[in-house]
mmCIF file of the N, C-alpha and C atoms, coordinates in Angstrom:
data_MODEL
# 
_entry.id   MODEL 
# 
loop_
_atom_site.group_PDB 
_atom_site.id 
_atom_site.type_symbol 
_atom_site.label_atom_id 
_atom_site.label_alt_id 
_atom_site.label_comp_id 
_atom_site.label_asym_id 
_atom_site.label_entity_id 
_atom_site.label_seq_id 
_atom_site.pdbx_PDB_ins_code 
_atom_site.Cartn_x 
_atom_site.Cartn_y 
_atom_site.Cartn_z 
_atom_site.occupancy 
_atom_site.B_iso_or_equiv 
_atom_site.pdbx_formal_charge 
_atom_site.auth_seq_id 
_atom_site.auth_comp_id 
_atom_site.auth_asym_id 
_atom_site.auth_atom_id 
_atom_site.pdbx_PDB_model_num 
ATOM 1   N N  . UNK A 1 1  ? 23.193 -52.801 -53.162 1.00 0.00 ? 1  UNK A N  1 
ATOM 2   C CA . UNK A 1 1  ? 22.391 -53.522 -52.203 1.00 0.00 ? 1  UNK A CA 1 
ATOM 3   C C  . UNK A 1 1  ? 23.314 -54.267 -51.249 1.00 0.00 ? 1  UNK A C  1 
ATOM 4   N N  . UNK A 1 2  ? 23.088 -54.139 -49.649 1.00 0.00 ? 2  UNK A N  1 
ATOM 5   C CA . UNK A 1 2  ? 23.831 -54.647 -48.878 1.00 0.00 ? 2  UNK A CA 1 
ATOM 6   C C  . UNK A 1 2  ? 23.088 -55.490 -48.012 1.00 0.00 ? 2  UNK A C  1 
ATOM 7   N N  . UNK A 1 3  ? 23.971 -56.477 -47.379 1.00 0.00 ? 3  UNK A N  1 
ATOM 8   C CA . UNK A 1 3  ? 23.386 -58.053 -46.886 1.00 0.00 ? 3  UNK A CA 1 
ATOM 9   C C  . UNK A 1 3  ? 22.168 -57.439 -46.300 1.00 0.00 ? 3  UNK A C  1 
ATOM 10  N N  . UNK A 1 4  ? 22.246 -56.100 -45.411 1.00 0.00 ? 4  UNK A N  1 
ATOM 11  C CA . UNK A 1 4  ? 21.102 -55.774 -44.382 1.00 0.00 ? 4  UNK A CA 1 
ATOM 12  C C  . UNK A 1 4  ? 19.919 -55.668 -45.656 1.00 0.00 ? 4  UNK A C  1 
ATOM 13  N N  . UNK A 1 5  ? 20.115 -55.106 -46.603 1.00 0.00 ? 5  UNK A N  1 
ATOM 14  C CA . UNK A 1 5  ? 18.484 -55.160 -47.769 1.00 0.00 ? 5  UNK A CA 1 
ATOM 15  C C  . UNK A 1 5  ? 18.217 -56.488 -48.252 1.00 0.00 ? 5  UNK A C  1 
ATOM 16  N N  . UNK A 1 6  ? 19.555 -57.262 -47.896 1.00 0.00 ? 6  UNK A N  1 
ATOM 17  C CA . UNK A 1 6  ? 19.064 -58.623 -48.608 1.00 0.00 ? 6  UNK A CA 1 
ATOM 18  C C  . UNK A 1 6  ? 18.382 -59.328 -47.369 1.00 0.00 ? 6  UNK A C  1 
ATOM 19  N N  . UNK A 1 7  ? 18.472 -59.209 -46.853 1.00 0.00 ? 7  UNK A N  1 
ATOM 20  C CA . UNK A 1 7  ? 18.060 -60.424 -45.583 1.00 0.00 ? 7  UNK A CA 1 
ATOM 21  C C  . UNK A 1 7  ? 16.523 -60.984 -45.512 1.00 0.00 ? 7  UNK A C  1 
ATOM 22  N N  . UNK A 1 8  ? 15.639 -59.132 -46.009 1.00 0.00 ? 8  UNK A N  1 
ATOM 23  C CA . UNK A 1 8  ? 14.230 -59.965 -46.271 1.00 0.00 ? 8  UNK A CA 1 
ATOM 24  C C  . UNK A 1 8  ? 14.304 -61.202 -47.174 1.00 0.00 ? 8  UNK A C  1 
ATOM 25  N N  . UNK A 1 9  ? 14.544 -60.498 -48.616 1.00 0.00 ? 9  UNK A N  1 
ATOM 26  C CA . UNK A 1 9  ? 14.484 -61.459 -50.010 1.00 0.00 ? 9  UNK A CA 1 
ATOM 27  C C  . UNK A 1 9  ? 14.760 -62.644 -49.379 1.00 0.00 ? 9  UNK A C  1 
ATOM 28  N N  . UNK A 1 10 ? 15.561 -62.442 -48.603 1.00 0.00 ? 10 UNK A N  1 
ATOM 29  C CA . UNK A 1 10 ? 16.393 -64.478 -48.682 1.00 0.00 ? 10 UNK A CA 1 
ATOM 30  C C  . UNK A 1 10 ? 15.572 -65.138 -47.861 1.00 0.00 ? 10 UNK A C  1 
ATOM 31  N N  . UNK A 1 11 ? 14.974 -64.349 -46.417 1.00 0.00 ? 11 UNK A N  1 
ATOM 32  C CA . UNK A 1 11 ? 14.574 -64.882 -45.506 1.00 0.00 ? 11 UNK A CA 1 
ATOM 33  C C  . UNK A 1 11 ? 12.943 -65.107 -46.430 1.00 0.00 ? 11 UNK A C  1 
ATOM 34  N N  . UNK A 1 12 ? 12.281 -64.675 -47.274 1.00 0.00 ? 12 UNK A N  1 
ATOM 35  C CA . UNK A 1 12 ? 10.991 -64.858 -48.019 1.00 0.00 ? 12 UNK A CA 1 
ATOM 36  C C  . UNK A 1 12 ? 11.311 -66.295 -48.940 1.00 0.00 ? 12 UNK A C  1 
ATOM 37  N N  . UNK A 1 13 ? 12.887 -66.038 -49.643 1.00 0.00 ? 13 UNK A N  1 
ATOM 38  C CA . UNK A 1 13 ? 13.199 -67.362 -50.595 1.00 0.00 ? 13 UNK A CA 1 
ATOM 39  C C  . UNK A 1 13 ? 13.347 -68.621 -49.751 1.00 0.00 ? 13 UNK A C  1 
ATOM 40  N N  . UNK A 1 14 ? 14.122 -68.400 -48.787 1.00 0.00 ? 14 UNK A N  1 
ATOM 41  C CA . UNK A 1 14 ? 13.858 -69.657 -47.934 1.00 0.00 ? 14 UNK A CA 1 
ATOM 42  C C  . UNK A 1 14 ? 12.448 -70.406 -47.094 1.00 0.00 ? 14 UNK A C  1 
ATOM 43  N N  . UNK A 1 15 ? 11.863 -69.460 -47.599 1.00 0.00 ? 15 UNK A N  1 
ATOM 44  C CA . UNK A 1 15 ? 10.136 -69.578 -46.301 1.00 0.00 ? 15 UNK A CA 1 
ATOM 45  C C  . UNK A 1 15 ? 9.685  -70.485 -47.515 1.00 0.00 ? 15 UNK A C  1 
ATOM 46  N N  . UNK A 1 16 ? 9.207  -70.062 -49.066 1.00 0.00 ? 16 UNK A N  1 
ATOM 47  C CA . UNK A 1 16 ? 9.010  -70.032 -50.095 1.00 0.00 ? 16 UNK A CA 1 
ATOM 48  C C  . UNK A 1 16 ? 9.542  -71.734 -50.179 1.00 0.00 ? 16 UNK A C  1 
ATOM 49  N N  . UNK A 1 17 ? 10.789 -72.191 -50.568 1.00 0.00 ? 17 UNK A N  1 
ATOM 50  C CA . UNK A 1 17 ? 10.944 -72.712 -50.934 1.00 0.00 ? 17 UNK A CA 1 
ATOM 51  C C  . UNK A 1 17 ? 10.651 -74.345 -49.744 1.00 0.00 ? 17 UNK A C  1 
ATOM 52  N N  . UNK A 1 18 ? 10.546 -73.958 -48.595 1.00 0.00 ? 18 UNK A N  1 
ATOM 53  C CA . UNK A 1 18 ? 9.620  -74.892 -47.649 1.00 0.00 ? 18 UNK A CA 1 
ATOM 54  C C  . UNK A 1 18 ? 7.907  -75.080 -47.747 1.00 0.00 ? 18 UNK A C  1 
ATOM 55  N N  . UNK A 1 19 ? 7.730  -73.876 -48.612 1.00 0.00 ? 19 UNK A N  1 
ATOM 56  C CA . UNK A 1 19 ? 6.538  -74.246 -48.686 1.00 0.00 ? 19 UNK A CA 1 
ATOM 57  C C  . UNK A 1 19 ? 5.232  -73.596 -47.653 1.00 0.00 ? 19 UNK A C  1 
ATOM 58  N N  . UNK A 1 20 ? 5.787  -72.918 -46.851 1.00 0.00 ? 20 UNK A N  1 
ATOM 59  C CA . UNK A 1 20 ? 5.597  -72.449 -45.869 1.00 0.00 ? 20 UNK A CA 1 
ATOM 60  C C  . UNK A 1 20 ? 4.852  -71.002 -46.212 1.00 0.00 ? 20 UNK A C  1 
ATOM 61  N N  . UNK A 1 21 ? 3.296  -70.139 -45.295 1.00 0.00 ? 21 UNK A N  1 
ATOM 62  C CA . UNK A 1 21 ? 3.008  -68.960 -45.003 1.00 0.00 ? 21 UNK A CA 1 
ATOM 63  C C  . UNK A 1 21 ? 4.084  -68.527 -44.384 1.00 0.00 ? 21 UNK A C  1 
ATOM 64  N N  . UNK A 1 22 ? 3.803  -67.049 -44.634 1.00 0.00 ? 22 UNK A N  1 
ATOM 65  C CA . UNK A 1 22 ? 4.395  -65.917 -43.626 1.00 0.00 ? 22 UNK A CA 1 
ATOM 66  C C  . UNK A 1 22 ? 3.890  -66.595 -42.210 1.00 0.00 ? 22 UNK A C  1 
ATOM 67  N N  . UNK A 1 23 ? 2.673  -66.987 -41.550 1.00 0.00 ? 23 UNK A N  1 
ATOM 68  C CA . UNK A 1 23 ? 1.789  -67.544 -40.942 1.00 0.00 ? 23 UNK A CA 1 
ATOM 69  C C  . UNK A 1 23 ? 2.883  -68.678 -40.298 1.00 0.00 ? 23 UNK A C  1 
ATOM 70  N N  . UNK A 1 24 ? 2.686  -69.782 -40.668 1.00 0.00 ? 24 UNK A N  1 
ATOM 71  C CA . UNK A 1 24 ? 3.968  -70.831 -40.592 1.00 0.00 ? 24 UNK A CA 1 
ATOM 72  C C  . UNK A 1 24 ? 5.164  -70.015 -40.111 1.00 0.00 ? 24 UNK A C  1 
ATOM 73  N N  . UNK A 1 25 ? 5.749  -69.375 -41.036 1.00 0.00 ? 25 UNK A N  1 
ATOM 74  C CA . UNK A 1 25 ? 7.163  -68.779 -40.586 1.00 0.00 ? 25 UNK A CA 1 
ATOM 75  C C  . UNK A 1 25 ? 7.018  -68.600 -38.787 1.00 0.00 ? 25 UNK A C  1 
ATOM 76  N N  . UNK A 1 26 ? 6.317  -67.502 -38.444 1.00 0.00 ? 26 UNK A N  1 
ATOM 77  C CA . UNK A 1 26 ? 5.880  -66.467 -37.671 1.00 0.00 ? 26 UNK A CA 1 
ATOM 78  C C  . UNK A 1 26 ? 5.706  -67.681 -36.170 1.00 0.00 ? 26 UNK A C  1 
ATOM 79  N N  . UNK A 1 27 ? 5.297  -68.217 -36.448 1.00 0.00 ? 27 UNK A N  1 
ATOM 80  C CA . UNK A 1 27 ? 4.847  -69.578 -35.518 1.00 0.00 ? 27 UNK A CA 1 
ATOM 81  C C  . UNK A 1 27 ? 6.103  -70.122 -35.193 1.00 0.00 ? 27 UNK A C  1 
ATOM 82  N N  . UNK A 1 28 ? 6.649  -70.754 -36.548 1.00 0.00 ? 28 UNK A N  1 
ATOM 83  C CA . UNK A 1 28 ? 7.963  -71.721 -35.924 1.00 0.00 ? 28 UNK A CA 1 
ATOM 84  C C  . UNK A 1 28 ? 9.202  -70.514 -35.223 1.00 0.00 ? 28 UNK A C  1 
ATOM 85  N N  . UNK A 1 29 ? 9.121  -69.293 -35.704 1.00 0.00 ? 29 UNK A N  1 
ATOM 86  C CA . UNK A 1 29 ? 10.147 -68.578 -35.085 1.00 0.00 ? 29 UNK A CA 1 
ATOM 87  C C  . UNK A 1 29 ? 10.232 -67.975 -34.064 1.00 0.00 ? 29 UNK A C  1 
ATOM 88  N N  . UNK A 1 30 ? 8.088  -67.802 -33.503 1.00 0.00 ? 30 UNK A N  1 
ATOM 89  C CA . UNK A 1 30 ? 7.422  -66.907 -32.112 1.00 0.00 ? 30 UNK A CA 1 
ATOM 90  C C  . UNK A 1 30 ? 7.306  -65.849 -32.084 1.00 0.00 ? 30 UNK A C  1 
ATOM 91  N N  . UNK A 1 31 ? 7.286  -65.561 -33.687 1.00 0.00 ? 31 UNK A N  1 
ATOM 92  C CA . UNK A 1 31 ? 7.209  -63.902 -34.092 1.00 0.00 ? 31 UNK A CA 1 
ATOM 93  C C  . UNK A 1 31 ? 5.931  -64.154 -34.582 1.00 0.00 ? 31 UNK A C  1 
ATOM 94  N N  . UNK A 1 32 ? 5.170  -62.608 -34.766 1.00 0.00 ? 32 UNK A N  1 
ATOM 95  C CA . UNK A 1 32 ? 4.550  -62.256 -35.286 1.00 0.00 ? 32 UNK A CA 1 
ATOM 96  C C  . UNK A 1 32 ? 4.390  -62.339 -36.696 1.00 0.00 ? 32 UNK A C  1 
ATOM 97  N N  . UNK A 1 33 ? 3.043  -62.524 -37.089 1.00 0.00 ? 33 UNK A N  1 
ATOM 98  C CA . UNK A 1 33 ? 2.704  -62.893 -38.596 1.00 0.00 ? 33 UNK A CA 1 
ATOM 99  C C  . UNK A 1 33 ? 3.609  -61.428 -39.440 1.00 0.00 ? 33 UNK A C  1 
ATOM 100 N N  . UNK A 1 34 ? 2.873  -60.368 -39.111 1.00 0.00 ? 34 UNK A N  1 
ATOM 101 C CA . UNK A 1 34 ? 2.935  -58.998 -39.474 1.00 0.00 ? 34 UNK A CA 1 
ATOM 102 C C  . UNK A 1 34 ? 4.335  -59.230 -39.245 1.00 0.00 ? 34 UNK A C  1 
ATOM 103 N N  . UNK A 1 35 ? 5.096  -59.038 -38.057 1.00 0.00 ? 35 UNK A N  1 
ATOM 104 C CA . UNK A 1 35 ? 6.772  -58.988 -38.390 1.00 0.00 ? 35 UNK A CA 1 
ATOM 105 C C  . UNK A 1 35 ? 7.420  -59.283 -39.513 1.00 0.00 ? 35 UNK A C  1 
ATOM 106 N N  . UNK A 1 36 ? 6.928  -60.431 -39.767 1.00 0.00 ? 36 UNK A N  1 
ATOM 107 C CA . UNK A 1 36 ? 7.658  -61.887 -40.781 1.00 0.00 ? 36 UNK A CA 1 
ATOM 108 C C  . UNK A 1 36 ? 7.366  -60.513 -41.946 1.00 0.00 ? 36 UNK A C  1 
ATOM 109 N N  . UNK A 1 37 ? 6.140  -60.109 -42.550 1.00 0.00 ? 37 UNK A N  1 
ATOM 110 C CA . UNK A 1 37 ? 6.009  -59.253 -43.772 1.00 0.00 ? 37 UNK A CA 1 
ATOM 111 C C  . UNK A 1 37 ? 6.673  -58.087 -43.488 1.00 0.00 ? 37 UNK A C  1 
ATOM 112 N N  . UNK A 1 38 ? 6.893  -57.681 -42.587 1.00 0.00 ? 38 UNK A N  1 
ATOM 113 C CA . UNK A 1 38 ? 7.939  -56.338 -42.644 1.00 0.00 ? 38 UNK A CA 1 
ATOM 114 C C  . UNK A 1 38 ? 9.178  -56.629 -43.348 1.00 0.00 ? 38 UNK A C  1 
ATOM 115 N N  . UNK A 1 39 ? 9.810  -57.459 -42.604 1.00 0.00 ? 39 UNK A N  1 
ATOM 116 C CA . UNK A 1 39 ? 11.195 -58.089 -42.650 1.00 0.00 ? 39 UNK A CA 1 
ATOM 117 C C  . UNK A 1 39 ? 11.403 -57.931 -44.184 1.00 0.00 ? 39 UNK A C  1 
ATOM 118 N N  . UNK A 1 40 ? 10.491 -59.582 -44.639 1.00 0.00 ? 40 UNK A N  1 
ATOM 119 C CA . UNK A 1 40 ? 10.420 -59.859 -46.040 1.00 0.00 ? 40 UNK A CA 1 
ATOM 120 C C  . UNK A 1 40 ? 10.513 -58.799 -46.912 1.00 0.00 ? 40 UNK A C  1 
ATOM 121 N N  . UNK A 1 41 ? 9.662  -57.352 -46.699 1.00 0.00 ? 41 UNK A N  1 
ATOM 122 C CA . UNK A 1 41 ? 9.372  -56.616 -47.306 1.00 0.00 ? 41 UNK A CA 1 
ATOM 123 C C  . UNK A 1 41 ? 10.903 -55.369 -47.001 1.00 0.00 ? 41 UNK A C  1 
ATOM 124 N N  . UNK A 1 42 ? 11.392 -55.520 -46.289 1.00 0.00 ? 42 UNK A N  1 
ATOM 125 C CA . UNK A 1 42 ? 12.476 -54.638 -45.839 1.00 0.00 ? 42 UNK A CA 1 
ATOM 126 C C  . UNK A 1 42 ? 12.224 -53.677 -45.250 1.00 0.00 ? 42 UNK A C  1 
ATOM 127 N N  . UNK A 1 43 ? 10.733 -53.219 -44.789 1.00 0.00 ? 43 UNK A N  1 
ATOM 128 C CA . UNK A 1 43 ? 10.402 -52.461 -43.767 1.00 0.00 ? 43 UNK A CA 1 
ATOM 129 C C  . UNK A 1 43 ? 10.887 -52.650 -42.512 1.00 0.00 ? 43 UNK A C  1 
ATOM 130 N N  . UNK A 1 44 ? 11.834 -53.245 -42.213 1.00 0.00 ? 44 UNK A N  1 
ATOM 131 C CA . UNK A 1 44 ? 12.086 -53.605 -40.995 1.00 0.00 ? 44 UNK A CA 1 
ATOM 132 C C  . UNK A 1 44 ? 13.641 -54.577 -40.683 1.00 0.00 ? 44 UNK A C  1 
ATOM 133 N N  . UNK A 1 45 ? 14.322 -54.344 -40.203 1.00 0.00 ? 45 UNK A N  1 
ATOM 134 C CA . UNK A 1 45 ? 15.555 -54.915 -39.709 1.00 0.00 ? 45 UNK A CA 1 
ATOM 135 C C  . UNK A 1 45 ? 15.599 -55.511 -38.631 1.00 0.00 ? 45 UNK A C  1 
ATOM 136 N N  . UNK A 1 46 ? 15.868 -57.135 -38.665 1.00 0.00 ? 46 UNK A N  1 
ATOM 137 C CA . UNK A 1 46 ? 15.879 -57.891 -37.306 1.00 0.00 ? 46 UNK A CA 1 
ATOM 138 C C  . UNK A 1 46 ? 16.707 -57.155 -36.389 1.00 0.00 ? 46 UNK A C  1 
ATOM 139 N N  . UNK A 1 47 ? 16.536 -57.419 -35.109 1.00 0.00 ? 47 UNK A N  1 
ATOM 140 C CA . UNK A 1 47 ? 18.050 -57.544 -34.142 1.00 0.00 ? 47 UNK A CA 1 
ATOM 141 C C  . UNK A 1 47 ? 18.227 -59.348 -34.392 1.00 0.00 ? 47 UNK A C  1 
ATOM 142 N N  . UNK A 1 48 ? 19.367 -59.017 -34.055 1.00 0.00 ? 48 UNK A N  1 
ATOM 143 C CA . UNK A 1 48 ? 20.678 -60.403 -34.012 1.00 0.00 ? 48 UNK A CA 1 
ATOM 144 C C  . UNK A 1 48 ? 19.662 -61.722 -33.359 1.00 0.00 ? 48 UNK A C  1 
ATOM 145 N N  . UNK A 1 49 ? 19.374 -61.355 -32.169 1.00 0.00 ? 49 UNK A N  1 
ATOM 146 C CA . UNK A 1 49 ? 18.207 -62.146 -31.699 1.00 0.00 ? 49 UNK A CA 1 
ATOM 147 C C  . UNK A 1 49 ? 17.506 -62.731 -32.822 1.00 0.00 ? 49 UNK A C  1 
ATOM 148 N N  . UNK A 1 50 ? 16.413 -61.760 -33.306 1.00 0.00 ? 50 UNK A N  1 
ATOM 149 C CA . UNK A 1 50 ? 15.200 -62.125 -33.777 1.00 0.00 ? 50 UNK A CA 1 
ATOM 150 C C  . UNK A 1 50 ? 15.965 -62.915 -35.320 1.00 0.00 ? 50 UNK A C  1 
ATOM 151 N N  . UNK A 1 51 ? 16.724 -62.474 -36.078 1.00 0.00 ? 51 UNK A N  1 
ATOM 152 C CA . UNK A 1 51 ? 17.595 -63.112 -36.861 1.00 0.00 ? 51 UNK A CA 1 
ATOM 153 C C  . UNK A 1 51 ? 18.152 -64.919 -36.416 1.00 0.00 ? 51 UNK A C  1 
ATOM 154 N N  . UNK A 1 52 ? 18.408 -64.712 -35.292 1.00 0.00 ? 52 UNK A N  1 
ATOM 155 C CA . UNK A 1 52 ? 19.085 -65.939 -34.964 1.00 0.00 ? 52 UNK A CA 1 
ATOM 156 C C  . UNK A 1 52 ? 17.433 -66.747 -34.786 1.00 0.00 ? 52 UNK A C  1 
ATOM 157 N N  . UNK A 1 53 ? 16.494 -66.332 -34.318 1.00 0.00 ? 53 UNK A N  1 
ATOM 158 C CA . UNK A 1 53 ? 15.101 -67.127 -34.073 1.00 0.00 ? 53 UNK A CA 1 
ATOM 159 C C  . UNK A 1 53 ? 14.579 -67.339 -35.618 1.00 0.00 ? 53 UNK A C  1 
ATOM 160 N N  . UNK A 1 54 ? 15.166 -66.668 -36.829 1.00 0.00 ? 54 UNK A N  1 
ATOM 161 C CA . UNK A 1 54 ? 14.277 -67.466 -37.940 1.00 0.00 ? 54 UNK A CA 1 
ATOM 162 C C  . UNK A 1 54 ? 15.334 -68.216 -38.480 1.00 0.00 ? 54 UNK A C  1 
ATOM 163 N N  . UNK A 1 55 ? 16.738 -67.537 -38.463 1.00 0.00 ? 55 UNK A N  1 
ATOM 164 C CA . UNK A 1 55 ? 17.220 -68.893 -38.699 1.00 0.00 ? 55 UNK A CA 1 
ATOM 165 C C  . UNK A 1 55 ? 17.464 -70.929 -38.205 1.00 0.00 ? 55 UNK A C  1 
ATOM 166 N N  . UNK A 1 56 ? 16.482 -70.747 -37.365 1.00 0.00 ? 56 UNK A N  1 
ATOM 167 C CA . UNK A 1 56 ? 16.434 -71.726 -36.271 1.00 0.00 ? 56 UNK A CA 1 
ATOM 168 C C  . UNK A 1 56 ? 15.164 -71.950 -36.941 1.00 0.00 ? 56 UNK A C  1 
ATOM 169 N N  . UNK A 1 57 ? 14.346 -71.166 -37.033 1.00 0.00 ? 57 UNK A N  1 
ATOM 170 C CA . UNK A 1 57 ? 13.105 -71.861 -37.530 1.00 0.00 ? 57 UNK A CA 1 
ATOM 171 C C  . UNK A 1 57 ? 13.266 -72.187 -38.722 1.00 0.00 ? 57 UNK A C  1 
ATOM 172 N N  . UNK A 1 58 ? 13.855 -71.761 -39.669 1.00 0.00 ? 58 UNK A N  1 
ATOM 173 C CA . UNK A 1 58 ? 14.007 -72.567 -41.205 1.00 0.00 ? 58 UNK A CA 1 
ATOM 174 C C  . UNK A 1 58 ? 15.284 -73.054 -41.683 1.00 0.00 ? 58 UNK A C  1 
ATOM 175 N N  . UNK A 1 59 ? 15.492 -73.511 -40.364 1.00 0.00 ? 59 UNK A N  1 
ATOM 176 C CA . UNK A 1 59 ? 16.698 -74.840 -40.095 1.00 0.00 ? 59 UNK A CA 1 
ATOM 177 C C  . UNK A 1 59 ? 18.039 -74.705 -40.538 1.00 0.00 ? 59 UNK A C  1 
ATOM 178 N N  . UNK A 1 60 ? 18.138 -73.601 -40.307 1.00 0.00 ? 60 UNK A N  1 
ATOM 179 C CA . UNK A 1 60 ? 20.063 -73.284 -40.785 1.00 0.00 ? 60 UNK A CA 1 
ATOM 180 C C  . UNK A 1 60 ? 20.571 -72.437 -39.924 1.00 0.00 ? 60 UNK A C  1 
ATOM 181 N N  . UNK A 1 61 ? 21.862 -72.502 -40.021 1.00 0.00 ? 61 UNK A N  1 
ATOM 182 C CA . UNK A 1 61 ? 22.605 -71.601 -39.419 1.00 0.00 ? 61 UNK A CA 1 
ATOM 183 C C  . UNK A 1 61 ? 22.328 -69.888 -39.415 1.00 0.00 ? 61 UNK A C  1 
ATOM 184 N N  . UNK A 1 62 ? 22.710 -69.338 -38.264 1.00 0.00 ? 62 UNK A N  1 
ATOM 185 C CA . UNK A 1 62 ? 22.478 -67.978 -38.522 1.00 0.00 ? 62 UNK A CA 1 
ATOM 186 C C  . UNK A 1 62 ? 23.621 -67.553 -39.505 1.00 0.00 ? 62 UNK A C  1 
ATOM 187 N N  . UNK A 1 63 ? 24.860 -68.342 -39.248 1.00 0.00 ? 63 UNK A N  1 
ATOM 188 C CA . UNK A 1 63 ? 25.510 -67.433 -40.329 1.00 0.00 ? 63 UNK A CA 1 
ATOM 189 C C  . UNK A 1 63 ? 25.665 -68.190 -41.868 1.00 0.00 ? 63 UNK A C  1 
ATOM 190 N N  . UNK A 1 64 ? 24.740 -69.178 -41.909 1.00 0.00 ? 64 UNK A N  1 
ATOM 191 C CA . UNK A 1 64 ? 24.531 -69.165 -43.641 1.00 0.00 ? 64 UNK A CA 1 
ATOM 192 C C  . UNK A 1 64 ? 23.564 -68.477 -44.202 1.00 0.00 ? 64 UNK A C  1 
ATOM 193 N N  . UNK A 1 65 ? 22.310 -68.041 -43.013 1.00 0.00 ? 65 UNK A N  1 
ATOM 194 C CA . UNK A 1 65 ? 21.656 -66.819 -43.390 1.00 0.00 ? 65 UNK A CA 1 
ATOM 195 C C  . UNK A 1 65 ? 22.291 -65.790 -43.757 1.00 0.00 ? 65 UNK A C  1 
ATOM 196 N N  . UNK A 1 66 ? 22.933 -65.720 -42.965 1.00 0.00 ? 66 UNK A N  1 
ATOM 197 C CA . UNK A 1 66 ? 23.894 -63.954 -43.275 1.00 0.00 ? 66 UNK A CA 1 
ATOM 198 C C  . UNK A 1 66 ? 24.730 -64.113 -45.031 1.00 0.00 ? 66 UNK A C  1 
ATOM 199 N N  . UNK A 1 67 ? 25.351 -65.118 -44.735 1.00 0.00 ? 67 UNK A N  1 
ATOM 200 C CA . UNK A 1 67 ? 26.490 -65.452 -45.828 1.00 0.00 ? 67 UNK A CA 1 
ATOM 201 C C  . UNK A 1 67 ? 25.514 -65.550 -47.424 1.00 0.00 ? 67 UNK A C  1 
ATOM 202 N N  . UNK A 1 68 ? 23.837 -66.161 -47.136 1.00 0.00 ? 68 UNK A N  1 
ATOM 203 C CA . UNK A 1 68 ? 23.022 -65.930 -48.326 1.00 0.00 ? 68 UNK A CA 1 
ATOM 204 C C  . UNK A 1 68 ? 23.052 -64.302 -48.842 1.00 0.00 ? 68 UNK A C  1 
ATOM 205 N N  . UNK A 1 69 ? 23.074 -63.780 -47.531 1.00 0.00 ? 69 UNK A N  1 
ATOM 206 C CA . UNK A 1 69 ? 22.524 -61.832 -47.512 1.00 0.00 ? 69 UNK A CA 1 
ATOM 207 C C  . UNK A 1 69 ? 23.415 -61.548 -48.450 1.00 0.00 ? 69 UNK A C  1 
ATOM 208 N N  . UNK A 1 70 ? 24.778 -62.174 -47.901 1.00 0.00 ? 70 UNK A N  1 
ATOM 209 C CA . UNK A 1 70 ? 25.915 -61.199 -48.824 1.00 0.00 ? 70 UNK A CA 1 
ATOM 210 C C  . UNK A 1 70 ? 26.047 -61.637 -50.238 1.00 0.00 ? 70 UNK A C  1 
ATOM 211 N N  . UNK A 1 71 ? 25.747 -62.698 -50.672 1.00 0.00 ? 71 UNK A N  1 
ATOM 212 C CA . UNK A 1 71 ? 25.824 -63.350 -52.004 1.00 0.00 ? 71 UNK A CA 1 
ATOM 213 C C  . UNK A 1 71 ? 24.466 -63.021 -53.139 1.00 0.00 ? 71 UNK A C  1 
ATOM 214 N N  . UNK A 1 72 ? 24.029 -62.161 -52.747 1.00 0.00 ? 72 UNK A N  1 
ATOM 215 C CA . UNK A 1 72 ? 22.846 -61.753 -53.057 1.00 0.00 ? 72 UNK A CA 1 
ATOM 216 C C  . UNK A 1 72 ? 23.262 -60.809 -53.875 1.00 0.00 ? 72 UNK A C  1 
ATOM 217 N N  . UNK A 1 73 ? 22.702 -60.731 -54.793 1.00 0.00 ? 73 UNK A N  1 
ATOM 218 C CA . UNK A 1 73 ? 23.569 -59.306 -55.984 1.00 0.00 ? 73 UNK A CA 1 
ATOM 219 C C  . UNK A 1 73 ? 22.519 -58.464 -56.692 1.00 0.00 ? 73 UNK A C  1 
ATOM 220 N N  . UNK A 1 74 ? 22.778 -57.234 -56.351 1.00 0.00 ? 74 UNK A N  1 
ATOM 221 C CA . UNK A 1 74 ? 21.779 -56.129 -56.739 1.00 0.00 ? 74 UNK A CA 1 
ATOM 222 C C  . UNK A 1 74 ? 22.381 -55.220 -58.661 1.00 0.00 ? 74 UNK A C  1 
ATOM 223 N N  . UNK A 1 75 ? 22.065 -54.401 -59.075 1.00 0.00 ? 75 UNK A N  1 
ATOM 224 C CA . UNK A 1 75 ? 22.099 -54.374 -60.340 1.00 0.00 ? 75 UNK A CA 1 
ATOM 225 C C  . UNK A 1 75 ? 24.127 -53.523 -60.386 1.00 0.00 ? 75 UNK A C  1 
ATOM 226 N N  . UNK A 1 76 ? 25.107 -53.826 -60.892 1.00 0.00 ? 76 UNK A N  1 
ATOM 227 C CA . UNK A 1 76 ? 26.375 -53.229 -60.697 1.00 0.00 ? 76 UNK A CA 1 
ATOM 228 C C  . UNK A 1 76 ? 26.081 -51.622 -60.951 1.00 0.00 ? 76 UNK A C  1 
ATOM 229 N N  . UNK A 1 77 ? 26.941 -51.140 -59.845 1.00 0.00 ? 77 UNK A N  1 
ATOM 230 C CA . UNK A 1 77 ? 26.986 -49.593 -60.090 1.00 0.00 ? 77 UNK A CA 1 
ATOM 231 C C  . UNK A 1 77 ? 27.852 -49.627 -61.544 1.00 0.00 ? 77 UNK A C  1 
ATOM 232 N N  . UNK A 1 78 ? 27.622 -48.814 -61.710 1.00 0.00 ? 78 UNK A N  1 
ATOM 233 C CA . UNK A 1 78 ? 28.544 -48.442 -63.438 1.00 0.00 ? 78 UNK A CA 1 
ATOM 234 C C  . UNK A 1 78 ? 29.210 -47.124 -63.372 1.00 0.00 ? 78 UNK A C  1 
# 
């Protein structure tokens, strides 16, 4: 699993842990409700833009978003 599959998960754990709808998200960032569940869901890959607009909306840096993506750990190849 690479940062680009992680980016939903984190960007859902961070929504999550504000307390916040997809709804909420979608608003503070000027995206679409439906976007926000793609993302989350990994149907869908920000551009850099739209990345930099949710990290702004759930108040961090774009690149501690990113730096969550990569610290994110999927099951070890063997």
């Amino acid at each position: 699993m690479g940062p680009t599959s992680n980016f939903g998960p984190v960007v859902r754990d961070l929504r999550a842990v504000r307390g916040w709808s997809q709804e909420k998200l979608a608003e503070m960032a000027g995206l679409d409700r439906s976007y926000i569940g793609e993302i989350e869901r990994g149907d869908a890959v920000p551009s850099l833009i739209t990345a930099q607009k949710l990290a702004r909306a759930l108040q961090t840096r774009l690149s501690e978003l990113i730096a969550r993506c990569e610290c994110v750990r999927g099951p070890s190849p063997d």
